[in-house]
Structure formats: C-alpha cells, structure tokens
ZALO-309550 format. One record per atom (N, C-alpha, C, O): residue in three letters; x, y, z. Coordinates in pm, whole numbers, plus 50000, padded with zeros to 5 digits. Layout:
REM residues N
ALAXYZ ...
This chain:
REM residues 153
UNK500824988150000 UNK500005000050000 UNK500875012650000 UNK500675022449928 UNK501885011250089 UNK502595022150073 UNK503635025949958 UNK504055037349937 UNK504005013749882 UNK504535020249769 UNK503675019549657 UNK504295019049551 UNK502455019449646 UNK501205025549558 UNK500825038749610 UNK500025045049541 UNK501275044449726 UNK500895057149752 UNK502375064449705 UNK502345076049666 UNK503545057649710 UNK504905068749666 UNK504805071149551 UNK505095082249507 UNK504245058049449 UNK503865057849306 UNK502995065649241 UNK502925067249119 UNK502515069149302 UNK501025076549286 UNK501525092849265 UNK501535100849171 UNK501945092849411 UNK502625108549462 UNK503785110449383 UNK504215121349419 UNK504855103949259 UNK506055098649214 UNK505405107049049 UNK505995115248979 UNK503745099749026 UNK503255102348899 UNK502875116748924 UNK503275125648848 UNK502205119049017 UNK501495135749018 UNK502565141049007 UNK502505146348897 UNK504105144249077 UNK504605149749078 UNK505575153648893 UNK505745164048830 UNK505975139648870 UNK506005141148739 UNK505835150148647 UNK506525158148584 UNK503935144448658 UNK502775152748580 UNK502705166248600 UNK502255171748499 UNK503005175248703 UNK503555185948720 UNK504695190748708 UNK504595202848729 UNK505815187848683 UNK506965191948630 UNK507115190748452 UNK507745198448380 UNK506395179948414 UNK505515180648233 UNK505535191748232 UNK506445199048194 UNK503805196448303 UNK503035206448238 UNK503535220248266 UNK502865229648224 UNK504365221848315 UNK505445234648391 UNK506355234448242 UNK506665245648200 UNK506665225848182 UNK507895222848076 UNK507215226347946 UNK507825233547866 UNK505825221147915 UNK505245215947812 UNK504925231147711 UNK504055239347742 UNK505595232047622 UNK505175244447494 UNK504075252247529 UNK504105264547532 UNK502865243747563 UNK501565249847536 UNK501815254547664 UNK501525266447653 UNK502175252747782 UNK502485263147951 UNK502815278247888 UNK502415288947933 UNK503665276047773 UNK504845285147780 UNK504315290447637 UNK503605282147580 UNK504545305147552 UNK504075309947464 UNK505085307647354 UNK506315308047361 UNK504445305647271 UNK505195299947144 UNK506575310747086 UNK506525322947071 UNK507525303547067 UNK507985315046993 UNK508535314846885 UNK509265305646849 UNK508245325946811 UNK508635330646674 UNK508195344046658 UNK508365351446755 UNK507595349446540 UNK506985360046481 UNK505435362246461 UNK504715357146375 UNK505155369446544 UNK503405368946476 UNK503385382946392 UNK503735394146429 UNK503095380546322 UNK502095395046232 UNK500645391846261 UNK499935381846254 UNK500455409246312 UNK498935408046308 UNK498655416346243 UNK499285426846259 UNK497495415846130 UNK497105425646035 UNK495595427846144 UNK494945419546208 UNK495415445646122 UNK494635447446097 UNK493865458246020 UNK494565466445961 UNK492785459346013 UNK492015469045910 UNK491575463845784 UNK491585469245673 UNK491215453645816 UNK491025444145660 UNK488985448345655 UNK488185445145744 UNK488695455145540 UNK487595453945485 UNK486195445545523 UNK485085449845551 UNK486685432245514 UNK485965422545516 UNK486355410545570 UNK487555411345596 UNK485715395545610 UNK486295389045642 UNK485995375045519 UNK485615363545542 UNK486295380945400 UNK485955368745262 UNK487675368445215 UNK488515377445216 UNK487745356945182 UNK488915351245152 UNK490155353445224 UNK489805355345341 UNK491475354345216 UNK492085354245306 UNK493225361445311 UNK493405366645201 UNK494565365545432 UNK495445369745410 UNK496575364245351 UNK496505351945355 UNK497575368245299 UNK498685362045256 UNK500305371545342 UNK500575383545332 UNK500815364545391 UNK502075367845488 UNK503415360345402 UNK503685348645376 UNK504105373845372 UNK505495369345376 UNK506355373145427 UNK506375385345441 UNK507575364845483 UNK508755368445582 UNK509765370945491 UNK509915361945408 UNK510595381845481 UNK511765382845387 UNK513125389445482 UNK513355400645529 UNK513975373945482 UNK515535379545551 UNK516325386445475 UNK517535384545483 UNK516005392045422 UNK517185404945313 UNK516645415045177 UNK515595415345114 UNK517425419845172 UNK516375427645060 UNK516415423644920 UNK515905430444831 UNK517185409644894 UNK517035403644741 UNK515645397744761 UNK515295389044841 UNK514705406644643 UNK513415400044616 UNK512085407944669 UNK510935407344626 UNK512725416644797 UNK511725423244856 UNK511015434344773 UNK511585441844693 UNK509305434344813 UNK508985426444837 UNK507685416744729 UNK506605411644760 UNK508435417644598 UNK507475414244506 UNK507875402344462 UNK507205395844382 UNK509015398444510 UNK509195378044399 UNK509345371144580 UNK510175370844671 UNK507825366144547 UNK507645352544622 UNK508605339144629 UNK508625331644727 UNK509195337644541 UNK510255326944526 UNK511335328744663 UNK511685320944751 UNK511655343544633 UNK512825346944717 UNK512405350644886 UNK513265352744972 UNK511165350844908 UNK511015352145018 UNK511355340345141 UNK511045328445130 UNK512005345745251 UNK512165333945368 UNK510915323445414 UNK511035311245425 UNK509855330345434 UNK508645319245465 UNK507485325145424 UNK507465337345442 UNK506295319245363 UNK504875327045360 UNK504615316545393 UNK505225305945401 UNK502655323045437 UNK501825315545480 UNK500565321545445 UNK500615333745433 UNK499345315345425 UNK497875321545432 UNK497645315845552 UNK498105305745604 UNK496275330245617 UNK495805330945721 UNK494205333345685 UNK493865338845580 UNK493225328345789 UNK491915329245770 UNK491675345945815 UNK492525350845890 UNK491165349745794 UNK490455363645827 UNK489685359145946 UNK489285347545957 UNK489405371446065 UNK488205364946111 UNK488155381146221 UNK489045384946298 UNK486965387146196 UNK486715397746296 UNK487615410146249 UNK488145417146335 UNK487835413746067 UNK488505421946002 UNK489905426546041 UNK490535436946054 UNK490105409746056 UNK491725407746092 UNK492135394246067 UNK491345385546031 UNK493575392046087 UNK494105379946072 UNK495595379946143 UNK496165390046185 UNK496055367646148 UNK497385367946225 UNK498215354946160 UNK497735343746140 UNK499365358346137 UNK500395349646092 UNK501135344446152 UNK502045352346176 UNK501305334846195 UNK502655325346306 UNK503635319146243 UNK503425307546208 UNK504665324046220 UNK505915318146184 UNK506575316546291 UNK506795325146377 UNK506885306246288 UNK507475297546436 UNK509205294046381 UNK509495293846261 UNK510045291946472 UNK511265286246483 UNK511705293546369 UNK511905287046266 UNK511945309046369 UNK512805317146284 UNK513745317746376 UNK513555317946498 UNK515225318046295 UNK516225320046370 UNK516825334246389 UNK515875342046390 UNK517665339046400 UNK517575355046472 UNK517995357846356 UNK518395350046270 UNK517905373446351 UNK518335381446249 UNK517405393346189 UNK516795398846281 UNK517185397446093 UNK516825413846023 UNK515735403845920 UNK515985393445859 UNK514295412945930 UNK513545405745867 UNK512795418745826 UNK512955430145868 UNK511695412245703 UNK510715429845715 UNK509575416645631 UNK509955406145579 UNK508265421545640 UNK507215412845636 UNK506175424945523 UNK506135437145531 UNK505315413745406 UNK504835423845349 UNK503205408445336 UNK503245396545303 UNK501825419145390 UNK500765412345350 UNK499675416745233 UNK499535426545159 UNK499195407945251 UNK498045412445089 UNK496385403345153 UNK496185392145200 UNK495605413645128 UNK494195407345168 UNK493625402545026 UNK493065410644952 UNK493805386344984 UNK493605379844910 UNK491985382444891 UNK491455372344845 UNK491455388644904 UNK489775385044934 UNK489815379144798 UNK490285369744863 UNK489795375844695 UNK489055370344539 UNK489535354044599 UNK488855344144573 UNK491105353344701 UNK491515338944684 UNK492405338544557 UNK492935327644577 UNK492865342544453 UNK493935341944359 UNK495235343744375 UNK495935341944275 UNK495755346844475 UNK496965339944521 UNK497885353544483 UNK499085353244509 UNK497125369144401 UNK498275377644395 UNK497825390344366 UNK496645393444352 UNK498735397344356 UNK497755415344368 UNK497415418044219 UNK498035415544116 UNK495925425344248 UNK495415428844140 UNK495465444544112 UNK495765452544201 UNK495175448143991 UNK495475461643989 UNK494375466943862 UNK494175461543753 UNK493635481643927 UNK492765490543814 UNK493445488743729 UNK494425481343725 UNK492775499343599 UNK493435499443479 UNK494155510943478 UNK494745513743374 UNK494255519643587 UNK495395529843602 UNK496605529643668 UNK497395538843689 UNK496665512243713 UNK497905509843760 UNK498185506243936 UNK499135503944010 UNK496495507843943 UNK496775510344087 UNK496155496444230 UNK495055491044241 UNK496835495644276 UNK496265482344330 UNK494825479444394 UNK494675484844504 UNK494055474244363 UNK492585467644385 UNK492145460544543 UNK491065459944602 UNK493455456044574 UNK493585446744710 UNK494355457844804 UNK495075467344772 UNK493845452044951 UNK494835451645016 UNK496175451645089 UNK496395440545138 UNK497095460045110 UNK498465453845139 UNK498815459745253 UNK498115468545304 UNK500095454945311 UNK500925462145419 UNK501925458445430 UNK502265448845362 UNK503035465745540 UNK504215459745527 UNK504855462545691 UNK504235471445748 UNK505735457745756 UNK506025458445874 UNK506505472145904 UNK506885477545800 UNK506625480046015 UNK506785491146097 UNK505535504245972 UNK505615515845932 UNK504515492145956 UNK503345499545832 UNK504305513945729 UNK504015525945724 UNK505425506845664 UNK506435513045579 UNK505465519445465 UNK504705511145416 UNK505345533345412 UNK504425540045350 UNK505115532245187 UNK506235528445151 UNK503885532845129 UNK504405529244947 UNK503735540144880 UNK502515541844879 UNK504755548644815 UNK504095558844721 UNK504125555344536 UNK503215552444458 UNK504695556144529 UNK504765552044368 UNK505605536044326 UNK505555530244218 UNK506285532044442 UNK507065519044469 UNK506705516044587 UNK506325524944663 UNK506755500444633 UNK506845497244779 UNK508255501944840 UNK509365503644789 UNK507965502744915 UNK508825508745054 UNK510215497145041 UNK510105486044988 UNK511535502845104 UNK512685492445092 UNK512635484745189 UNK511795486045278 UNK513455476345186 UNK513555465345283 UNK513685470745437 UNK513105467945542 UNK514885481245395 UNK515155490645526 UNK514335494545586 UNK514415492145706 UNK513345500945546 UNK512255508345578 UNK511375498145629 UNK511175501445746 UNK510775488145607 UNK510365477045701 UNK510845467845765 UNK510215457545793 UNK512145470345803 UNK513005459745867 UNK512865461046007 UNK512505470646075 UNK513175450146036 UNK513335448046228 UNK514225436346255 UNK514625427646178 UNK514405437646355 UNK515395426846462 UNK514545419546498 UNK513475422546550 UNK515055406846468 UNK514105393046523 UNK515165387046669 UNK516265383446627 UNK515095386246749 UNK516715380546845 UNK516695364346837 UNK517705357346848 UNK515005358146812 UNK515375343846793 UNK515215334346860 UNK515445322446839 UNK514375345947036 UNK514235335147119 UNK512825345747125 UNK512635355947059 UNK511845338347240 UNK510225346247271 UNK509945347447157 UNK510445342747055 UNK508465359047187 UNK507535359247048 UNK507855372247037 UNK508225379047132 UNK507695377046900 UNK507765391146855 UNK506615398246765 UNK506765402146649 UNK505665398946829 UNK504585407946752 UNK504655421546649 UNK504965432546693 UNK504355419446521 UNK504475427346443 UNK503035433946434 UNK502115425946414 UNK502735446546444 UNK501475447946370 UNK501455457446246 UNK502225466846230 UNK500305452946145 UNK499895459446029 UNK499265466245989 UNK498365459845936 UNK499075478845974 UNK497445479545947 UNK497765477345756 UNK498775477845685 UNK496115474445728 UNK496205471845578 UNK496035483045538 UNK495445491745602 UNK496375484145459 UNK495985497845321 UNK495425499945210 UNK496145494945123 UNK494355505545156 UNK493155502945015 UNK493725514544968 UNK493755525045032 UNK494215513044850 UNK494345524644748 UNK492635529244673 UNK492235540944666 UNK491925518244629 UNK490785518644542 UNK489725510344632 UNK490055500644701 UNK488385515644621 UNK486845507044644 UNK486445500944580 UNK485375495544605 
C-alpha cells in the first residue's frame, strides 16, 4: 500500500513538472504578424517573411517563409514559428478574390489590400527593405502589427 501511495505521489509529481515544461504552459515563439484593418472577412490573408532585401517585396520565390491566414473579425494573424535570429521585414496582401496575387485598376493602381512591417508608407514603389526591417533576436515571440491599406473601392 505504501509504495502505491509513493507511486502515485512519484506520477502527480511528474505530471507537474511536464506541464510546467510543456510548449503549450509557455508561449510559442517566433513572429506573429497581426494585420489589421482588413475590409471584410471573405477570403484570406497572405504573409510573407523576407531575411534580406534580394526579392523584397514582390518575387515570392525569394522570400524566407509565407503563409495564408483565415480572416476572422477584420483581421488575421500569421505565426511563423522557429525563425532564427536576424533582420527581417514582412509584406501582406488581403487575398479576398483567393487568387493567390495583387490585382490592379486599369490605372495601375492596386485593387487589394496590402501592408508591410513598421506599416512602411508605398508611394509610387513599395517601401525598401530598410524601411520595414526589424530585429528578430530568435528567442520569445515578437509581435508585428499591420494595418492594411486600400488604394481603390
């Protein structure tokens, strides 16, 4: 009996030094972008992470990580997890059609959604890498926020 009670007291204790350890105790870390100011909540966001300024921020190929995110409550949030440290700058697009890329009037001017990290202004070009860059250190979480931007209705 008594070593079904050390066993017992052996497992609880365990089971509490787990859940003290266990990821989900502890907040994830990587990068979140949170967009907000999105229009609507039909179709979805698109997030890309870019470590340098080859590519930024219009060839998808060259970007470090993307992801789509659901919309929900004229917002959305991106989790890129297990980035390693370093200089990053992040650019989103509110997919609402779902086609996977920015559309544009017939005067040149974009139809969708976009943004870009430290909300870097785009006047006649998007903004440089510089201009939306930040320090990632590589450990905890690092919240970015977005607001989106509508050139056209």
């Amino acid at each position: 009996m008594k070593r079904l009670s050390l066993l017992a007291a052996a497992l609880a204790l365990s089971m509490l030094i787990a859940s003290a350890q266990s990821p989900c105790a502890a907040e994830a870390s990587g990068i979140r972008v949170v967009v907000k100011g999105l229009r609507d909540d039909h179709g979805r966001v698109g997030c890309s992470l870019f470590n340098g300024p080859d590519g930024f921020p219009r060839h998808k190929a060259k970007q470090f990580r993307g992801l789509w995110s659901q919309k929900h409550d004229l917002a959305a949030v991106c989790d890129f997890t297990n980035v390693p440290a370093g200089i990053y700058a992040v650019t989103v697009l509110d997919d609402s059609n779902m086609n996977g890329k920015m559309d544009f009037s017939l005067l040149g001017l974009p139809t969708k959604g976009y943004g870009f990290s430290n909300d870097a202004k785009a006047s006649l070009s998007p903004p440089s890498f510089s201009a939306a860059s930040f320090r990632y250190s590589g450990a905890g979480s690092l919240s970015i926020p977005i607001n989106i931007v509508y050139r056209t209705r």
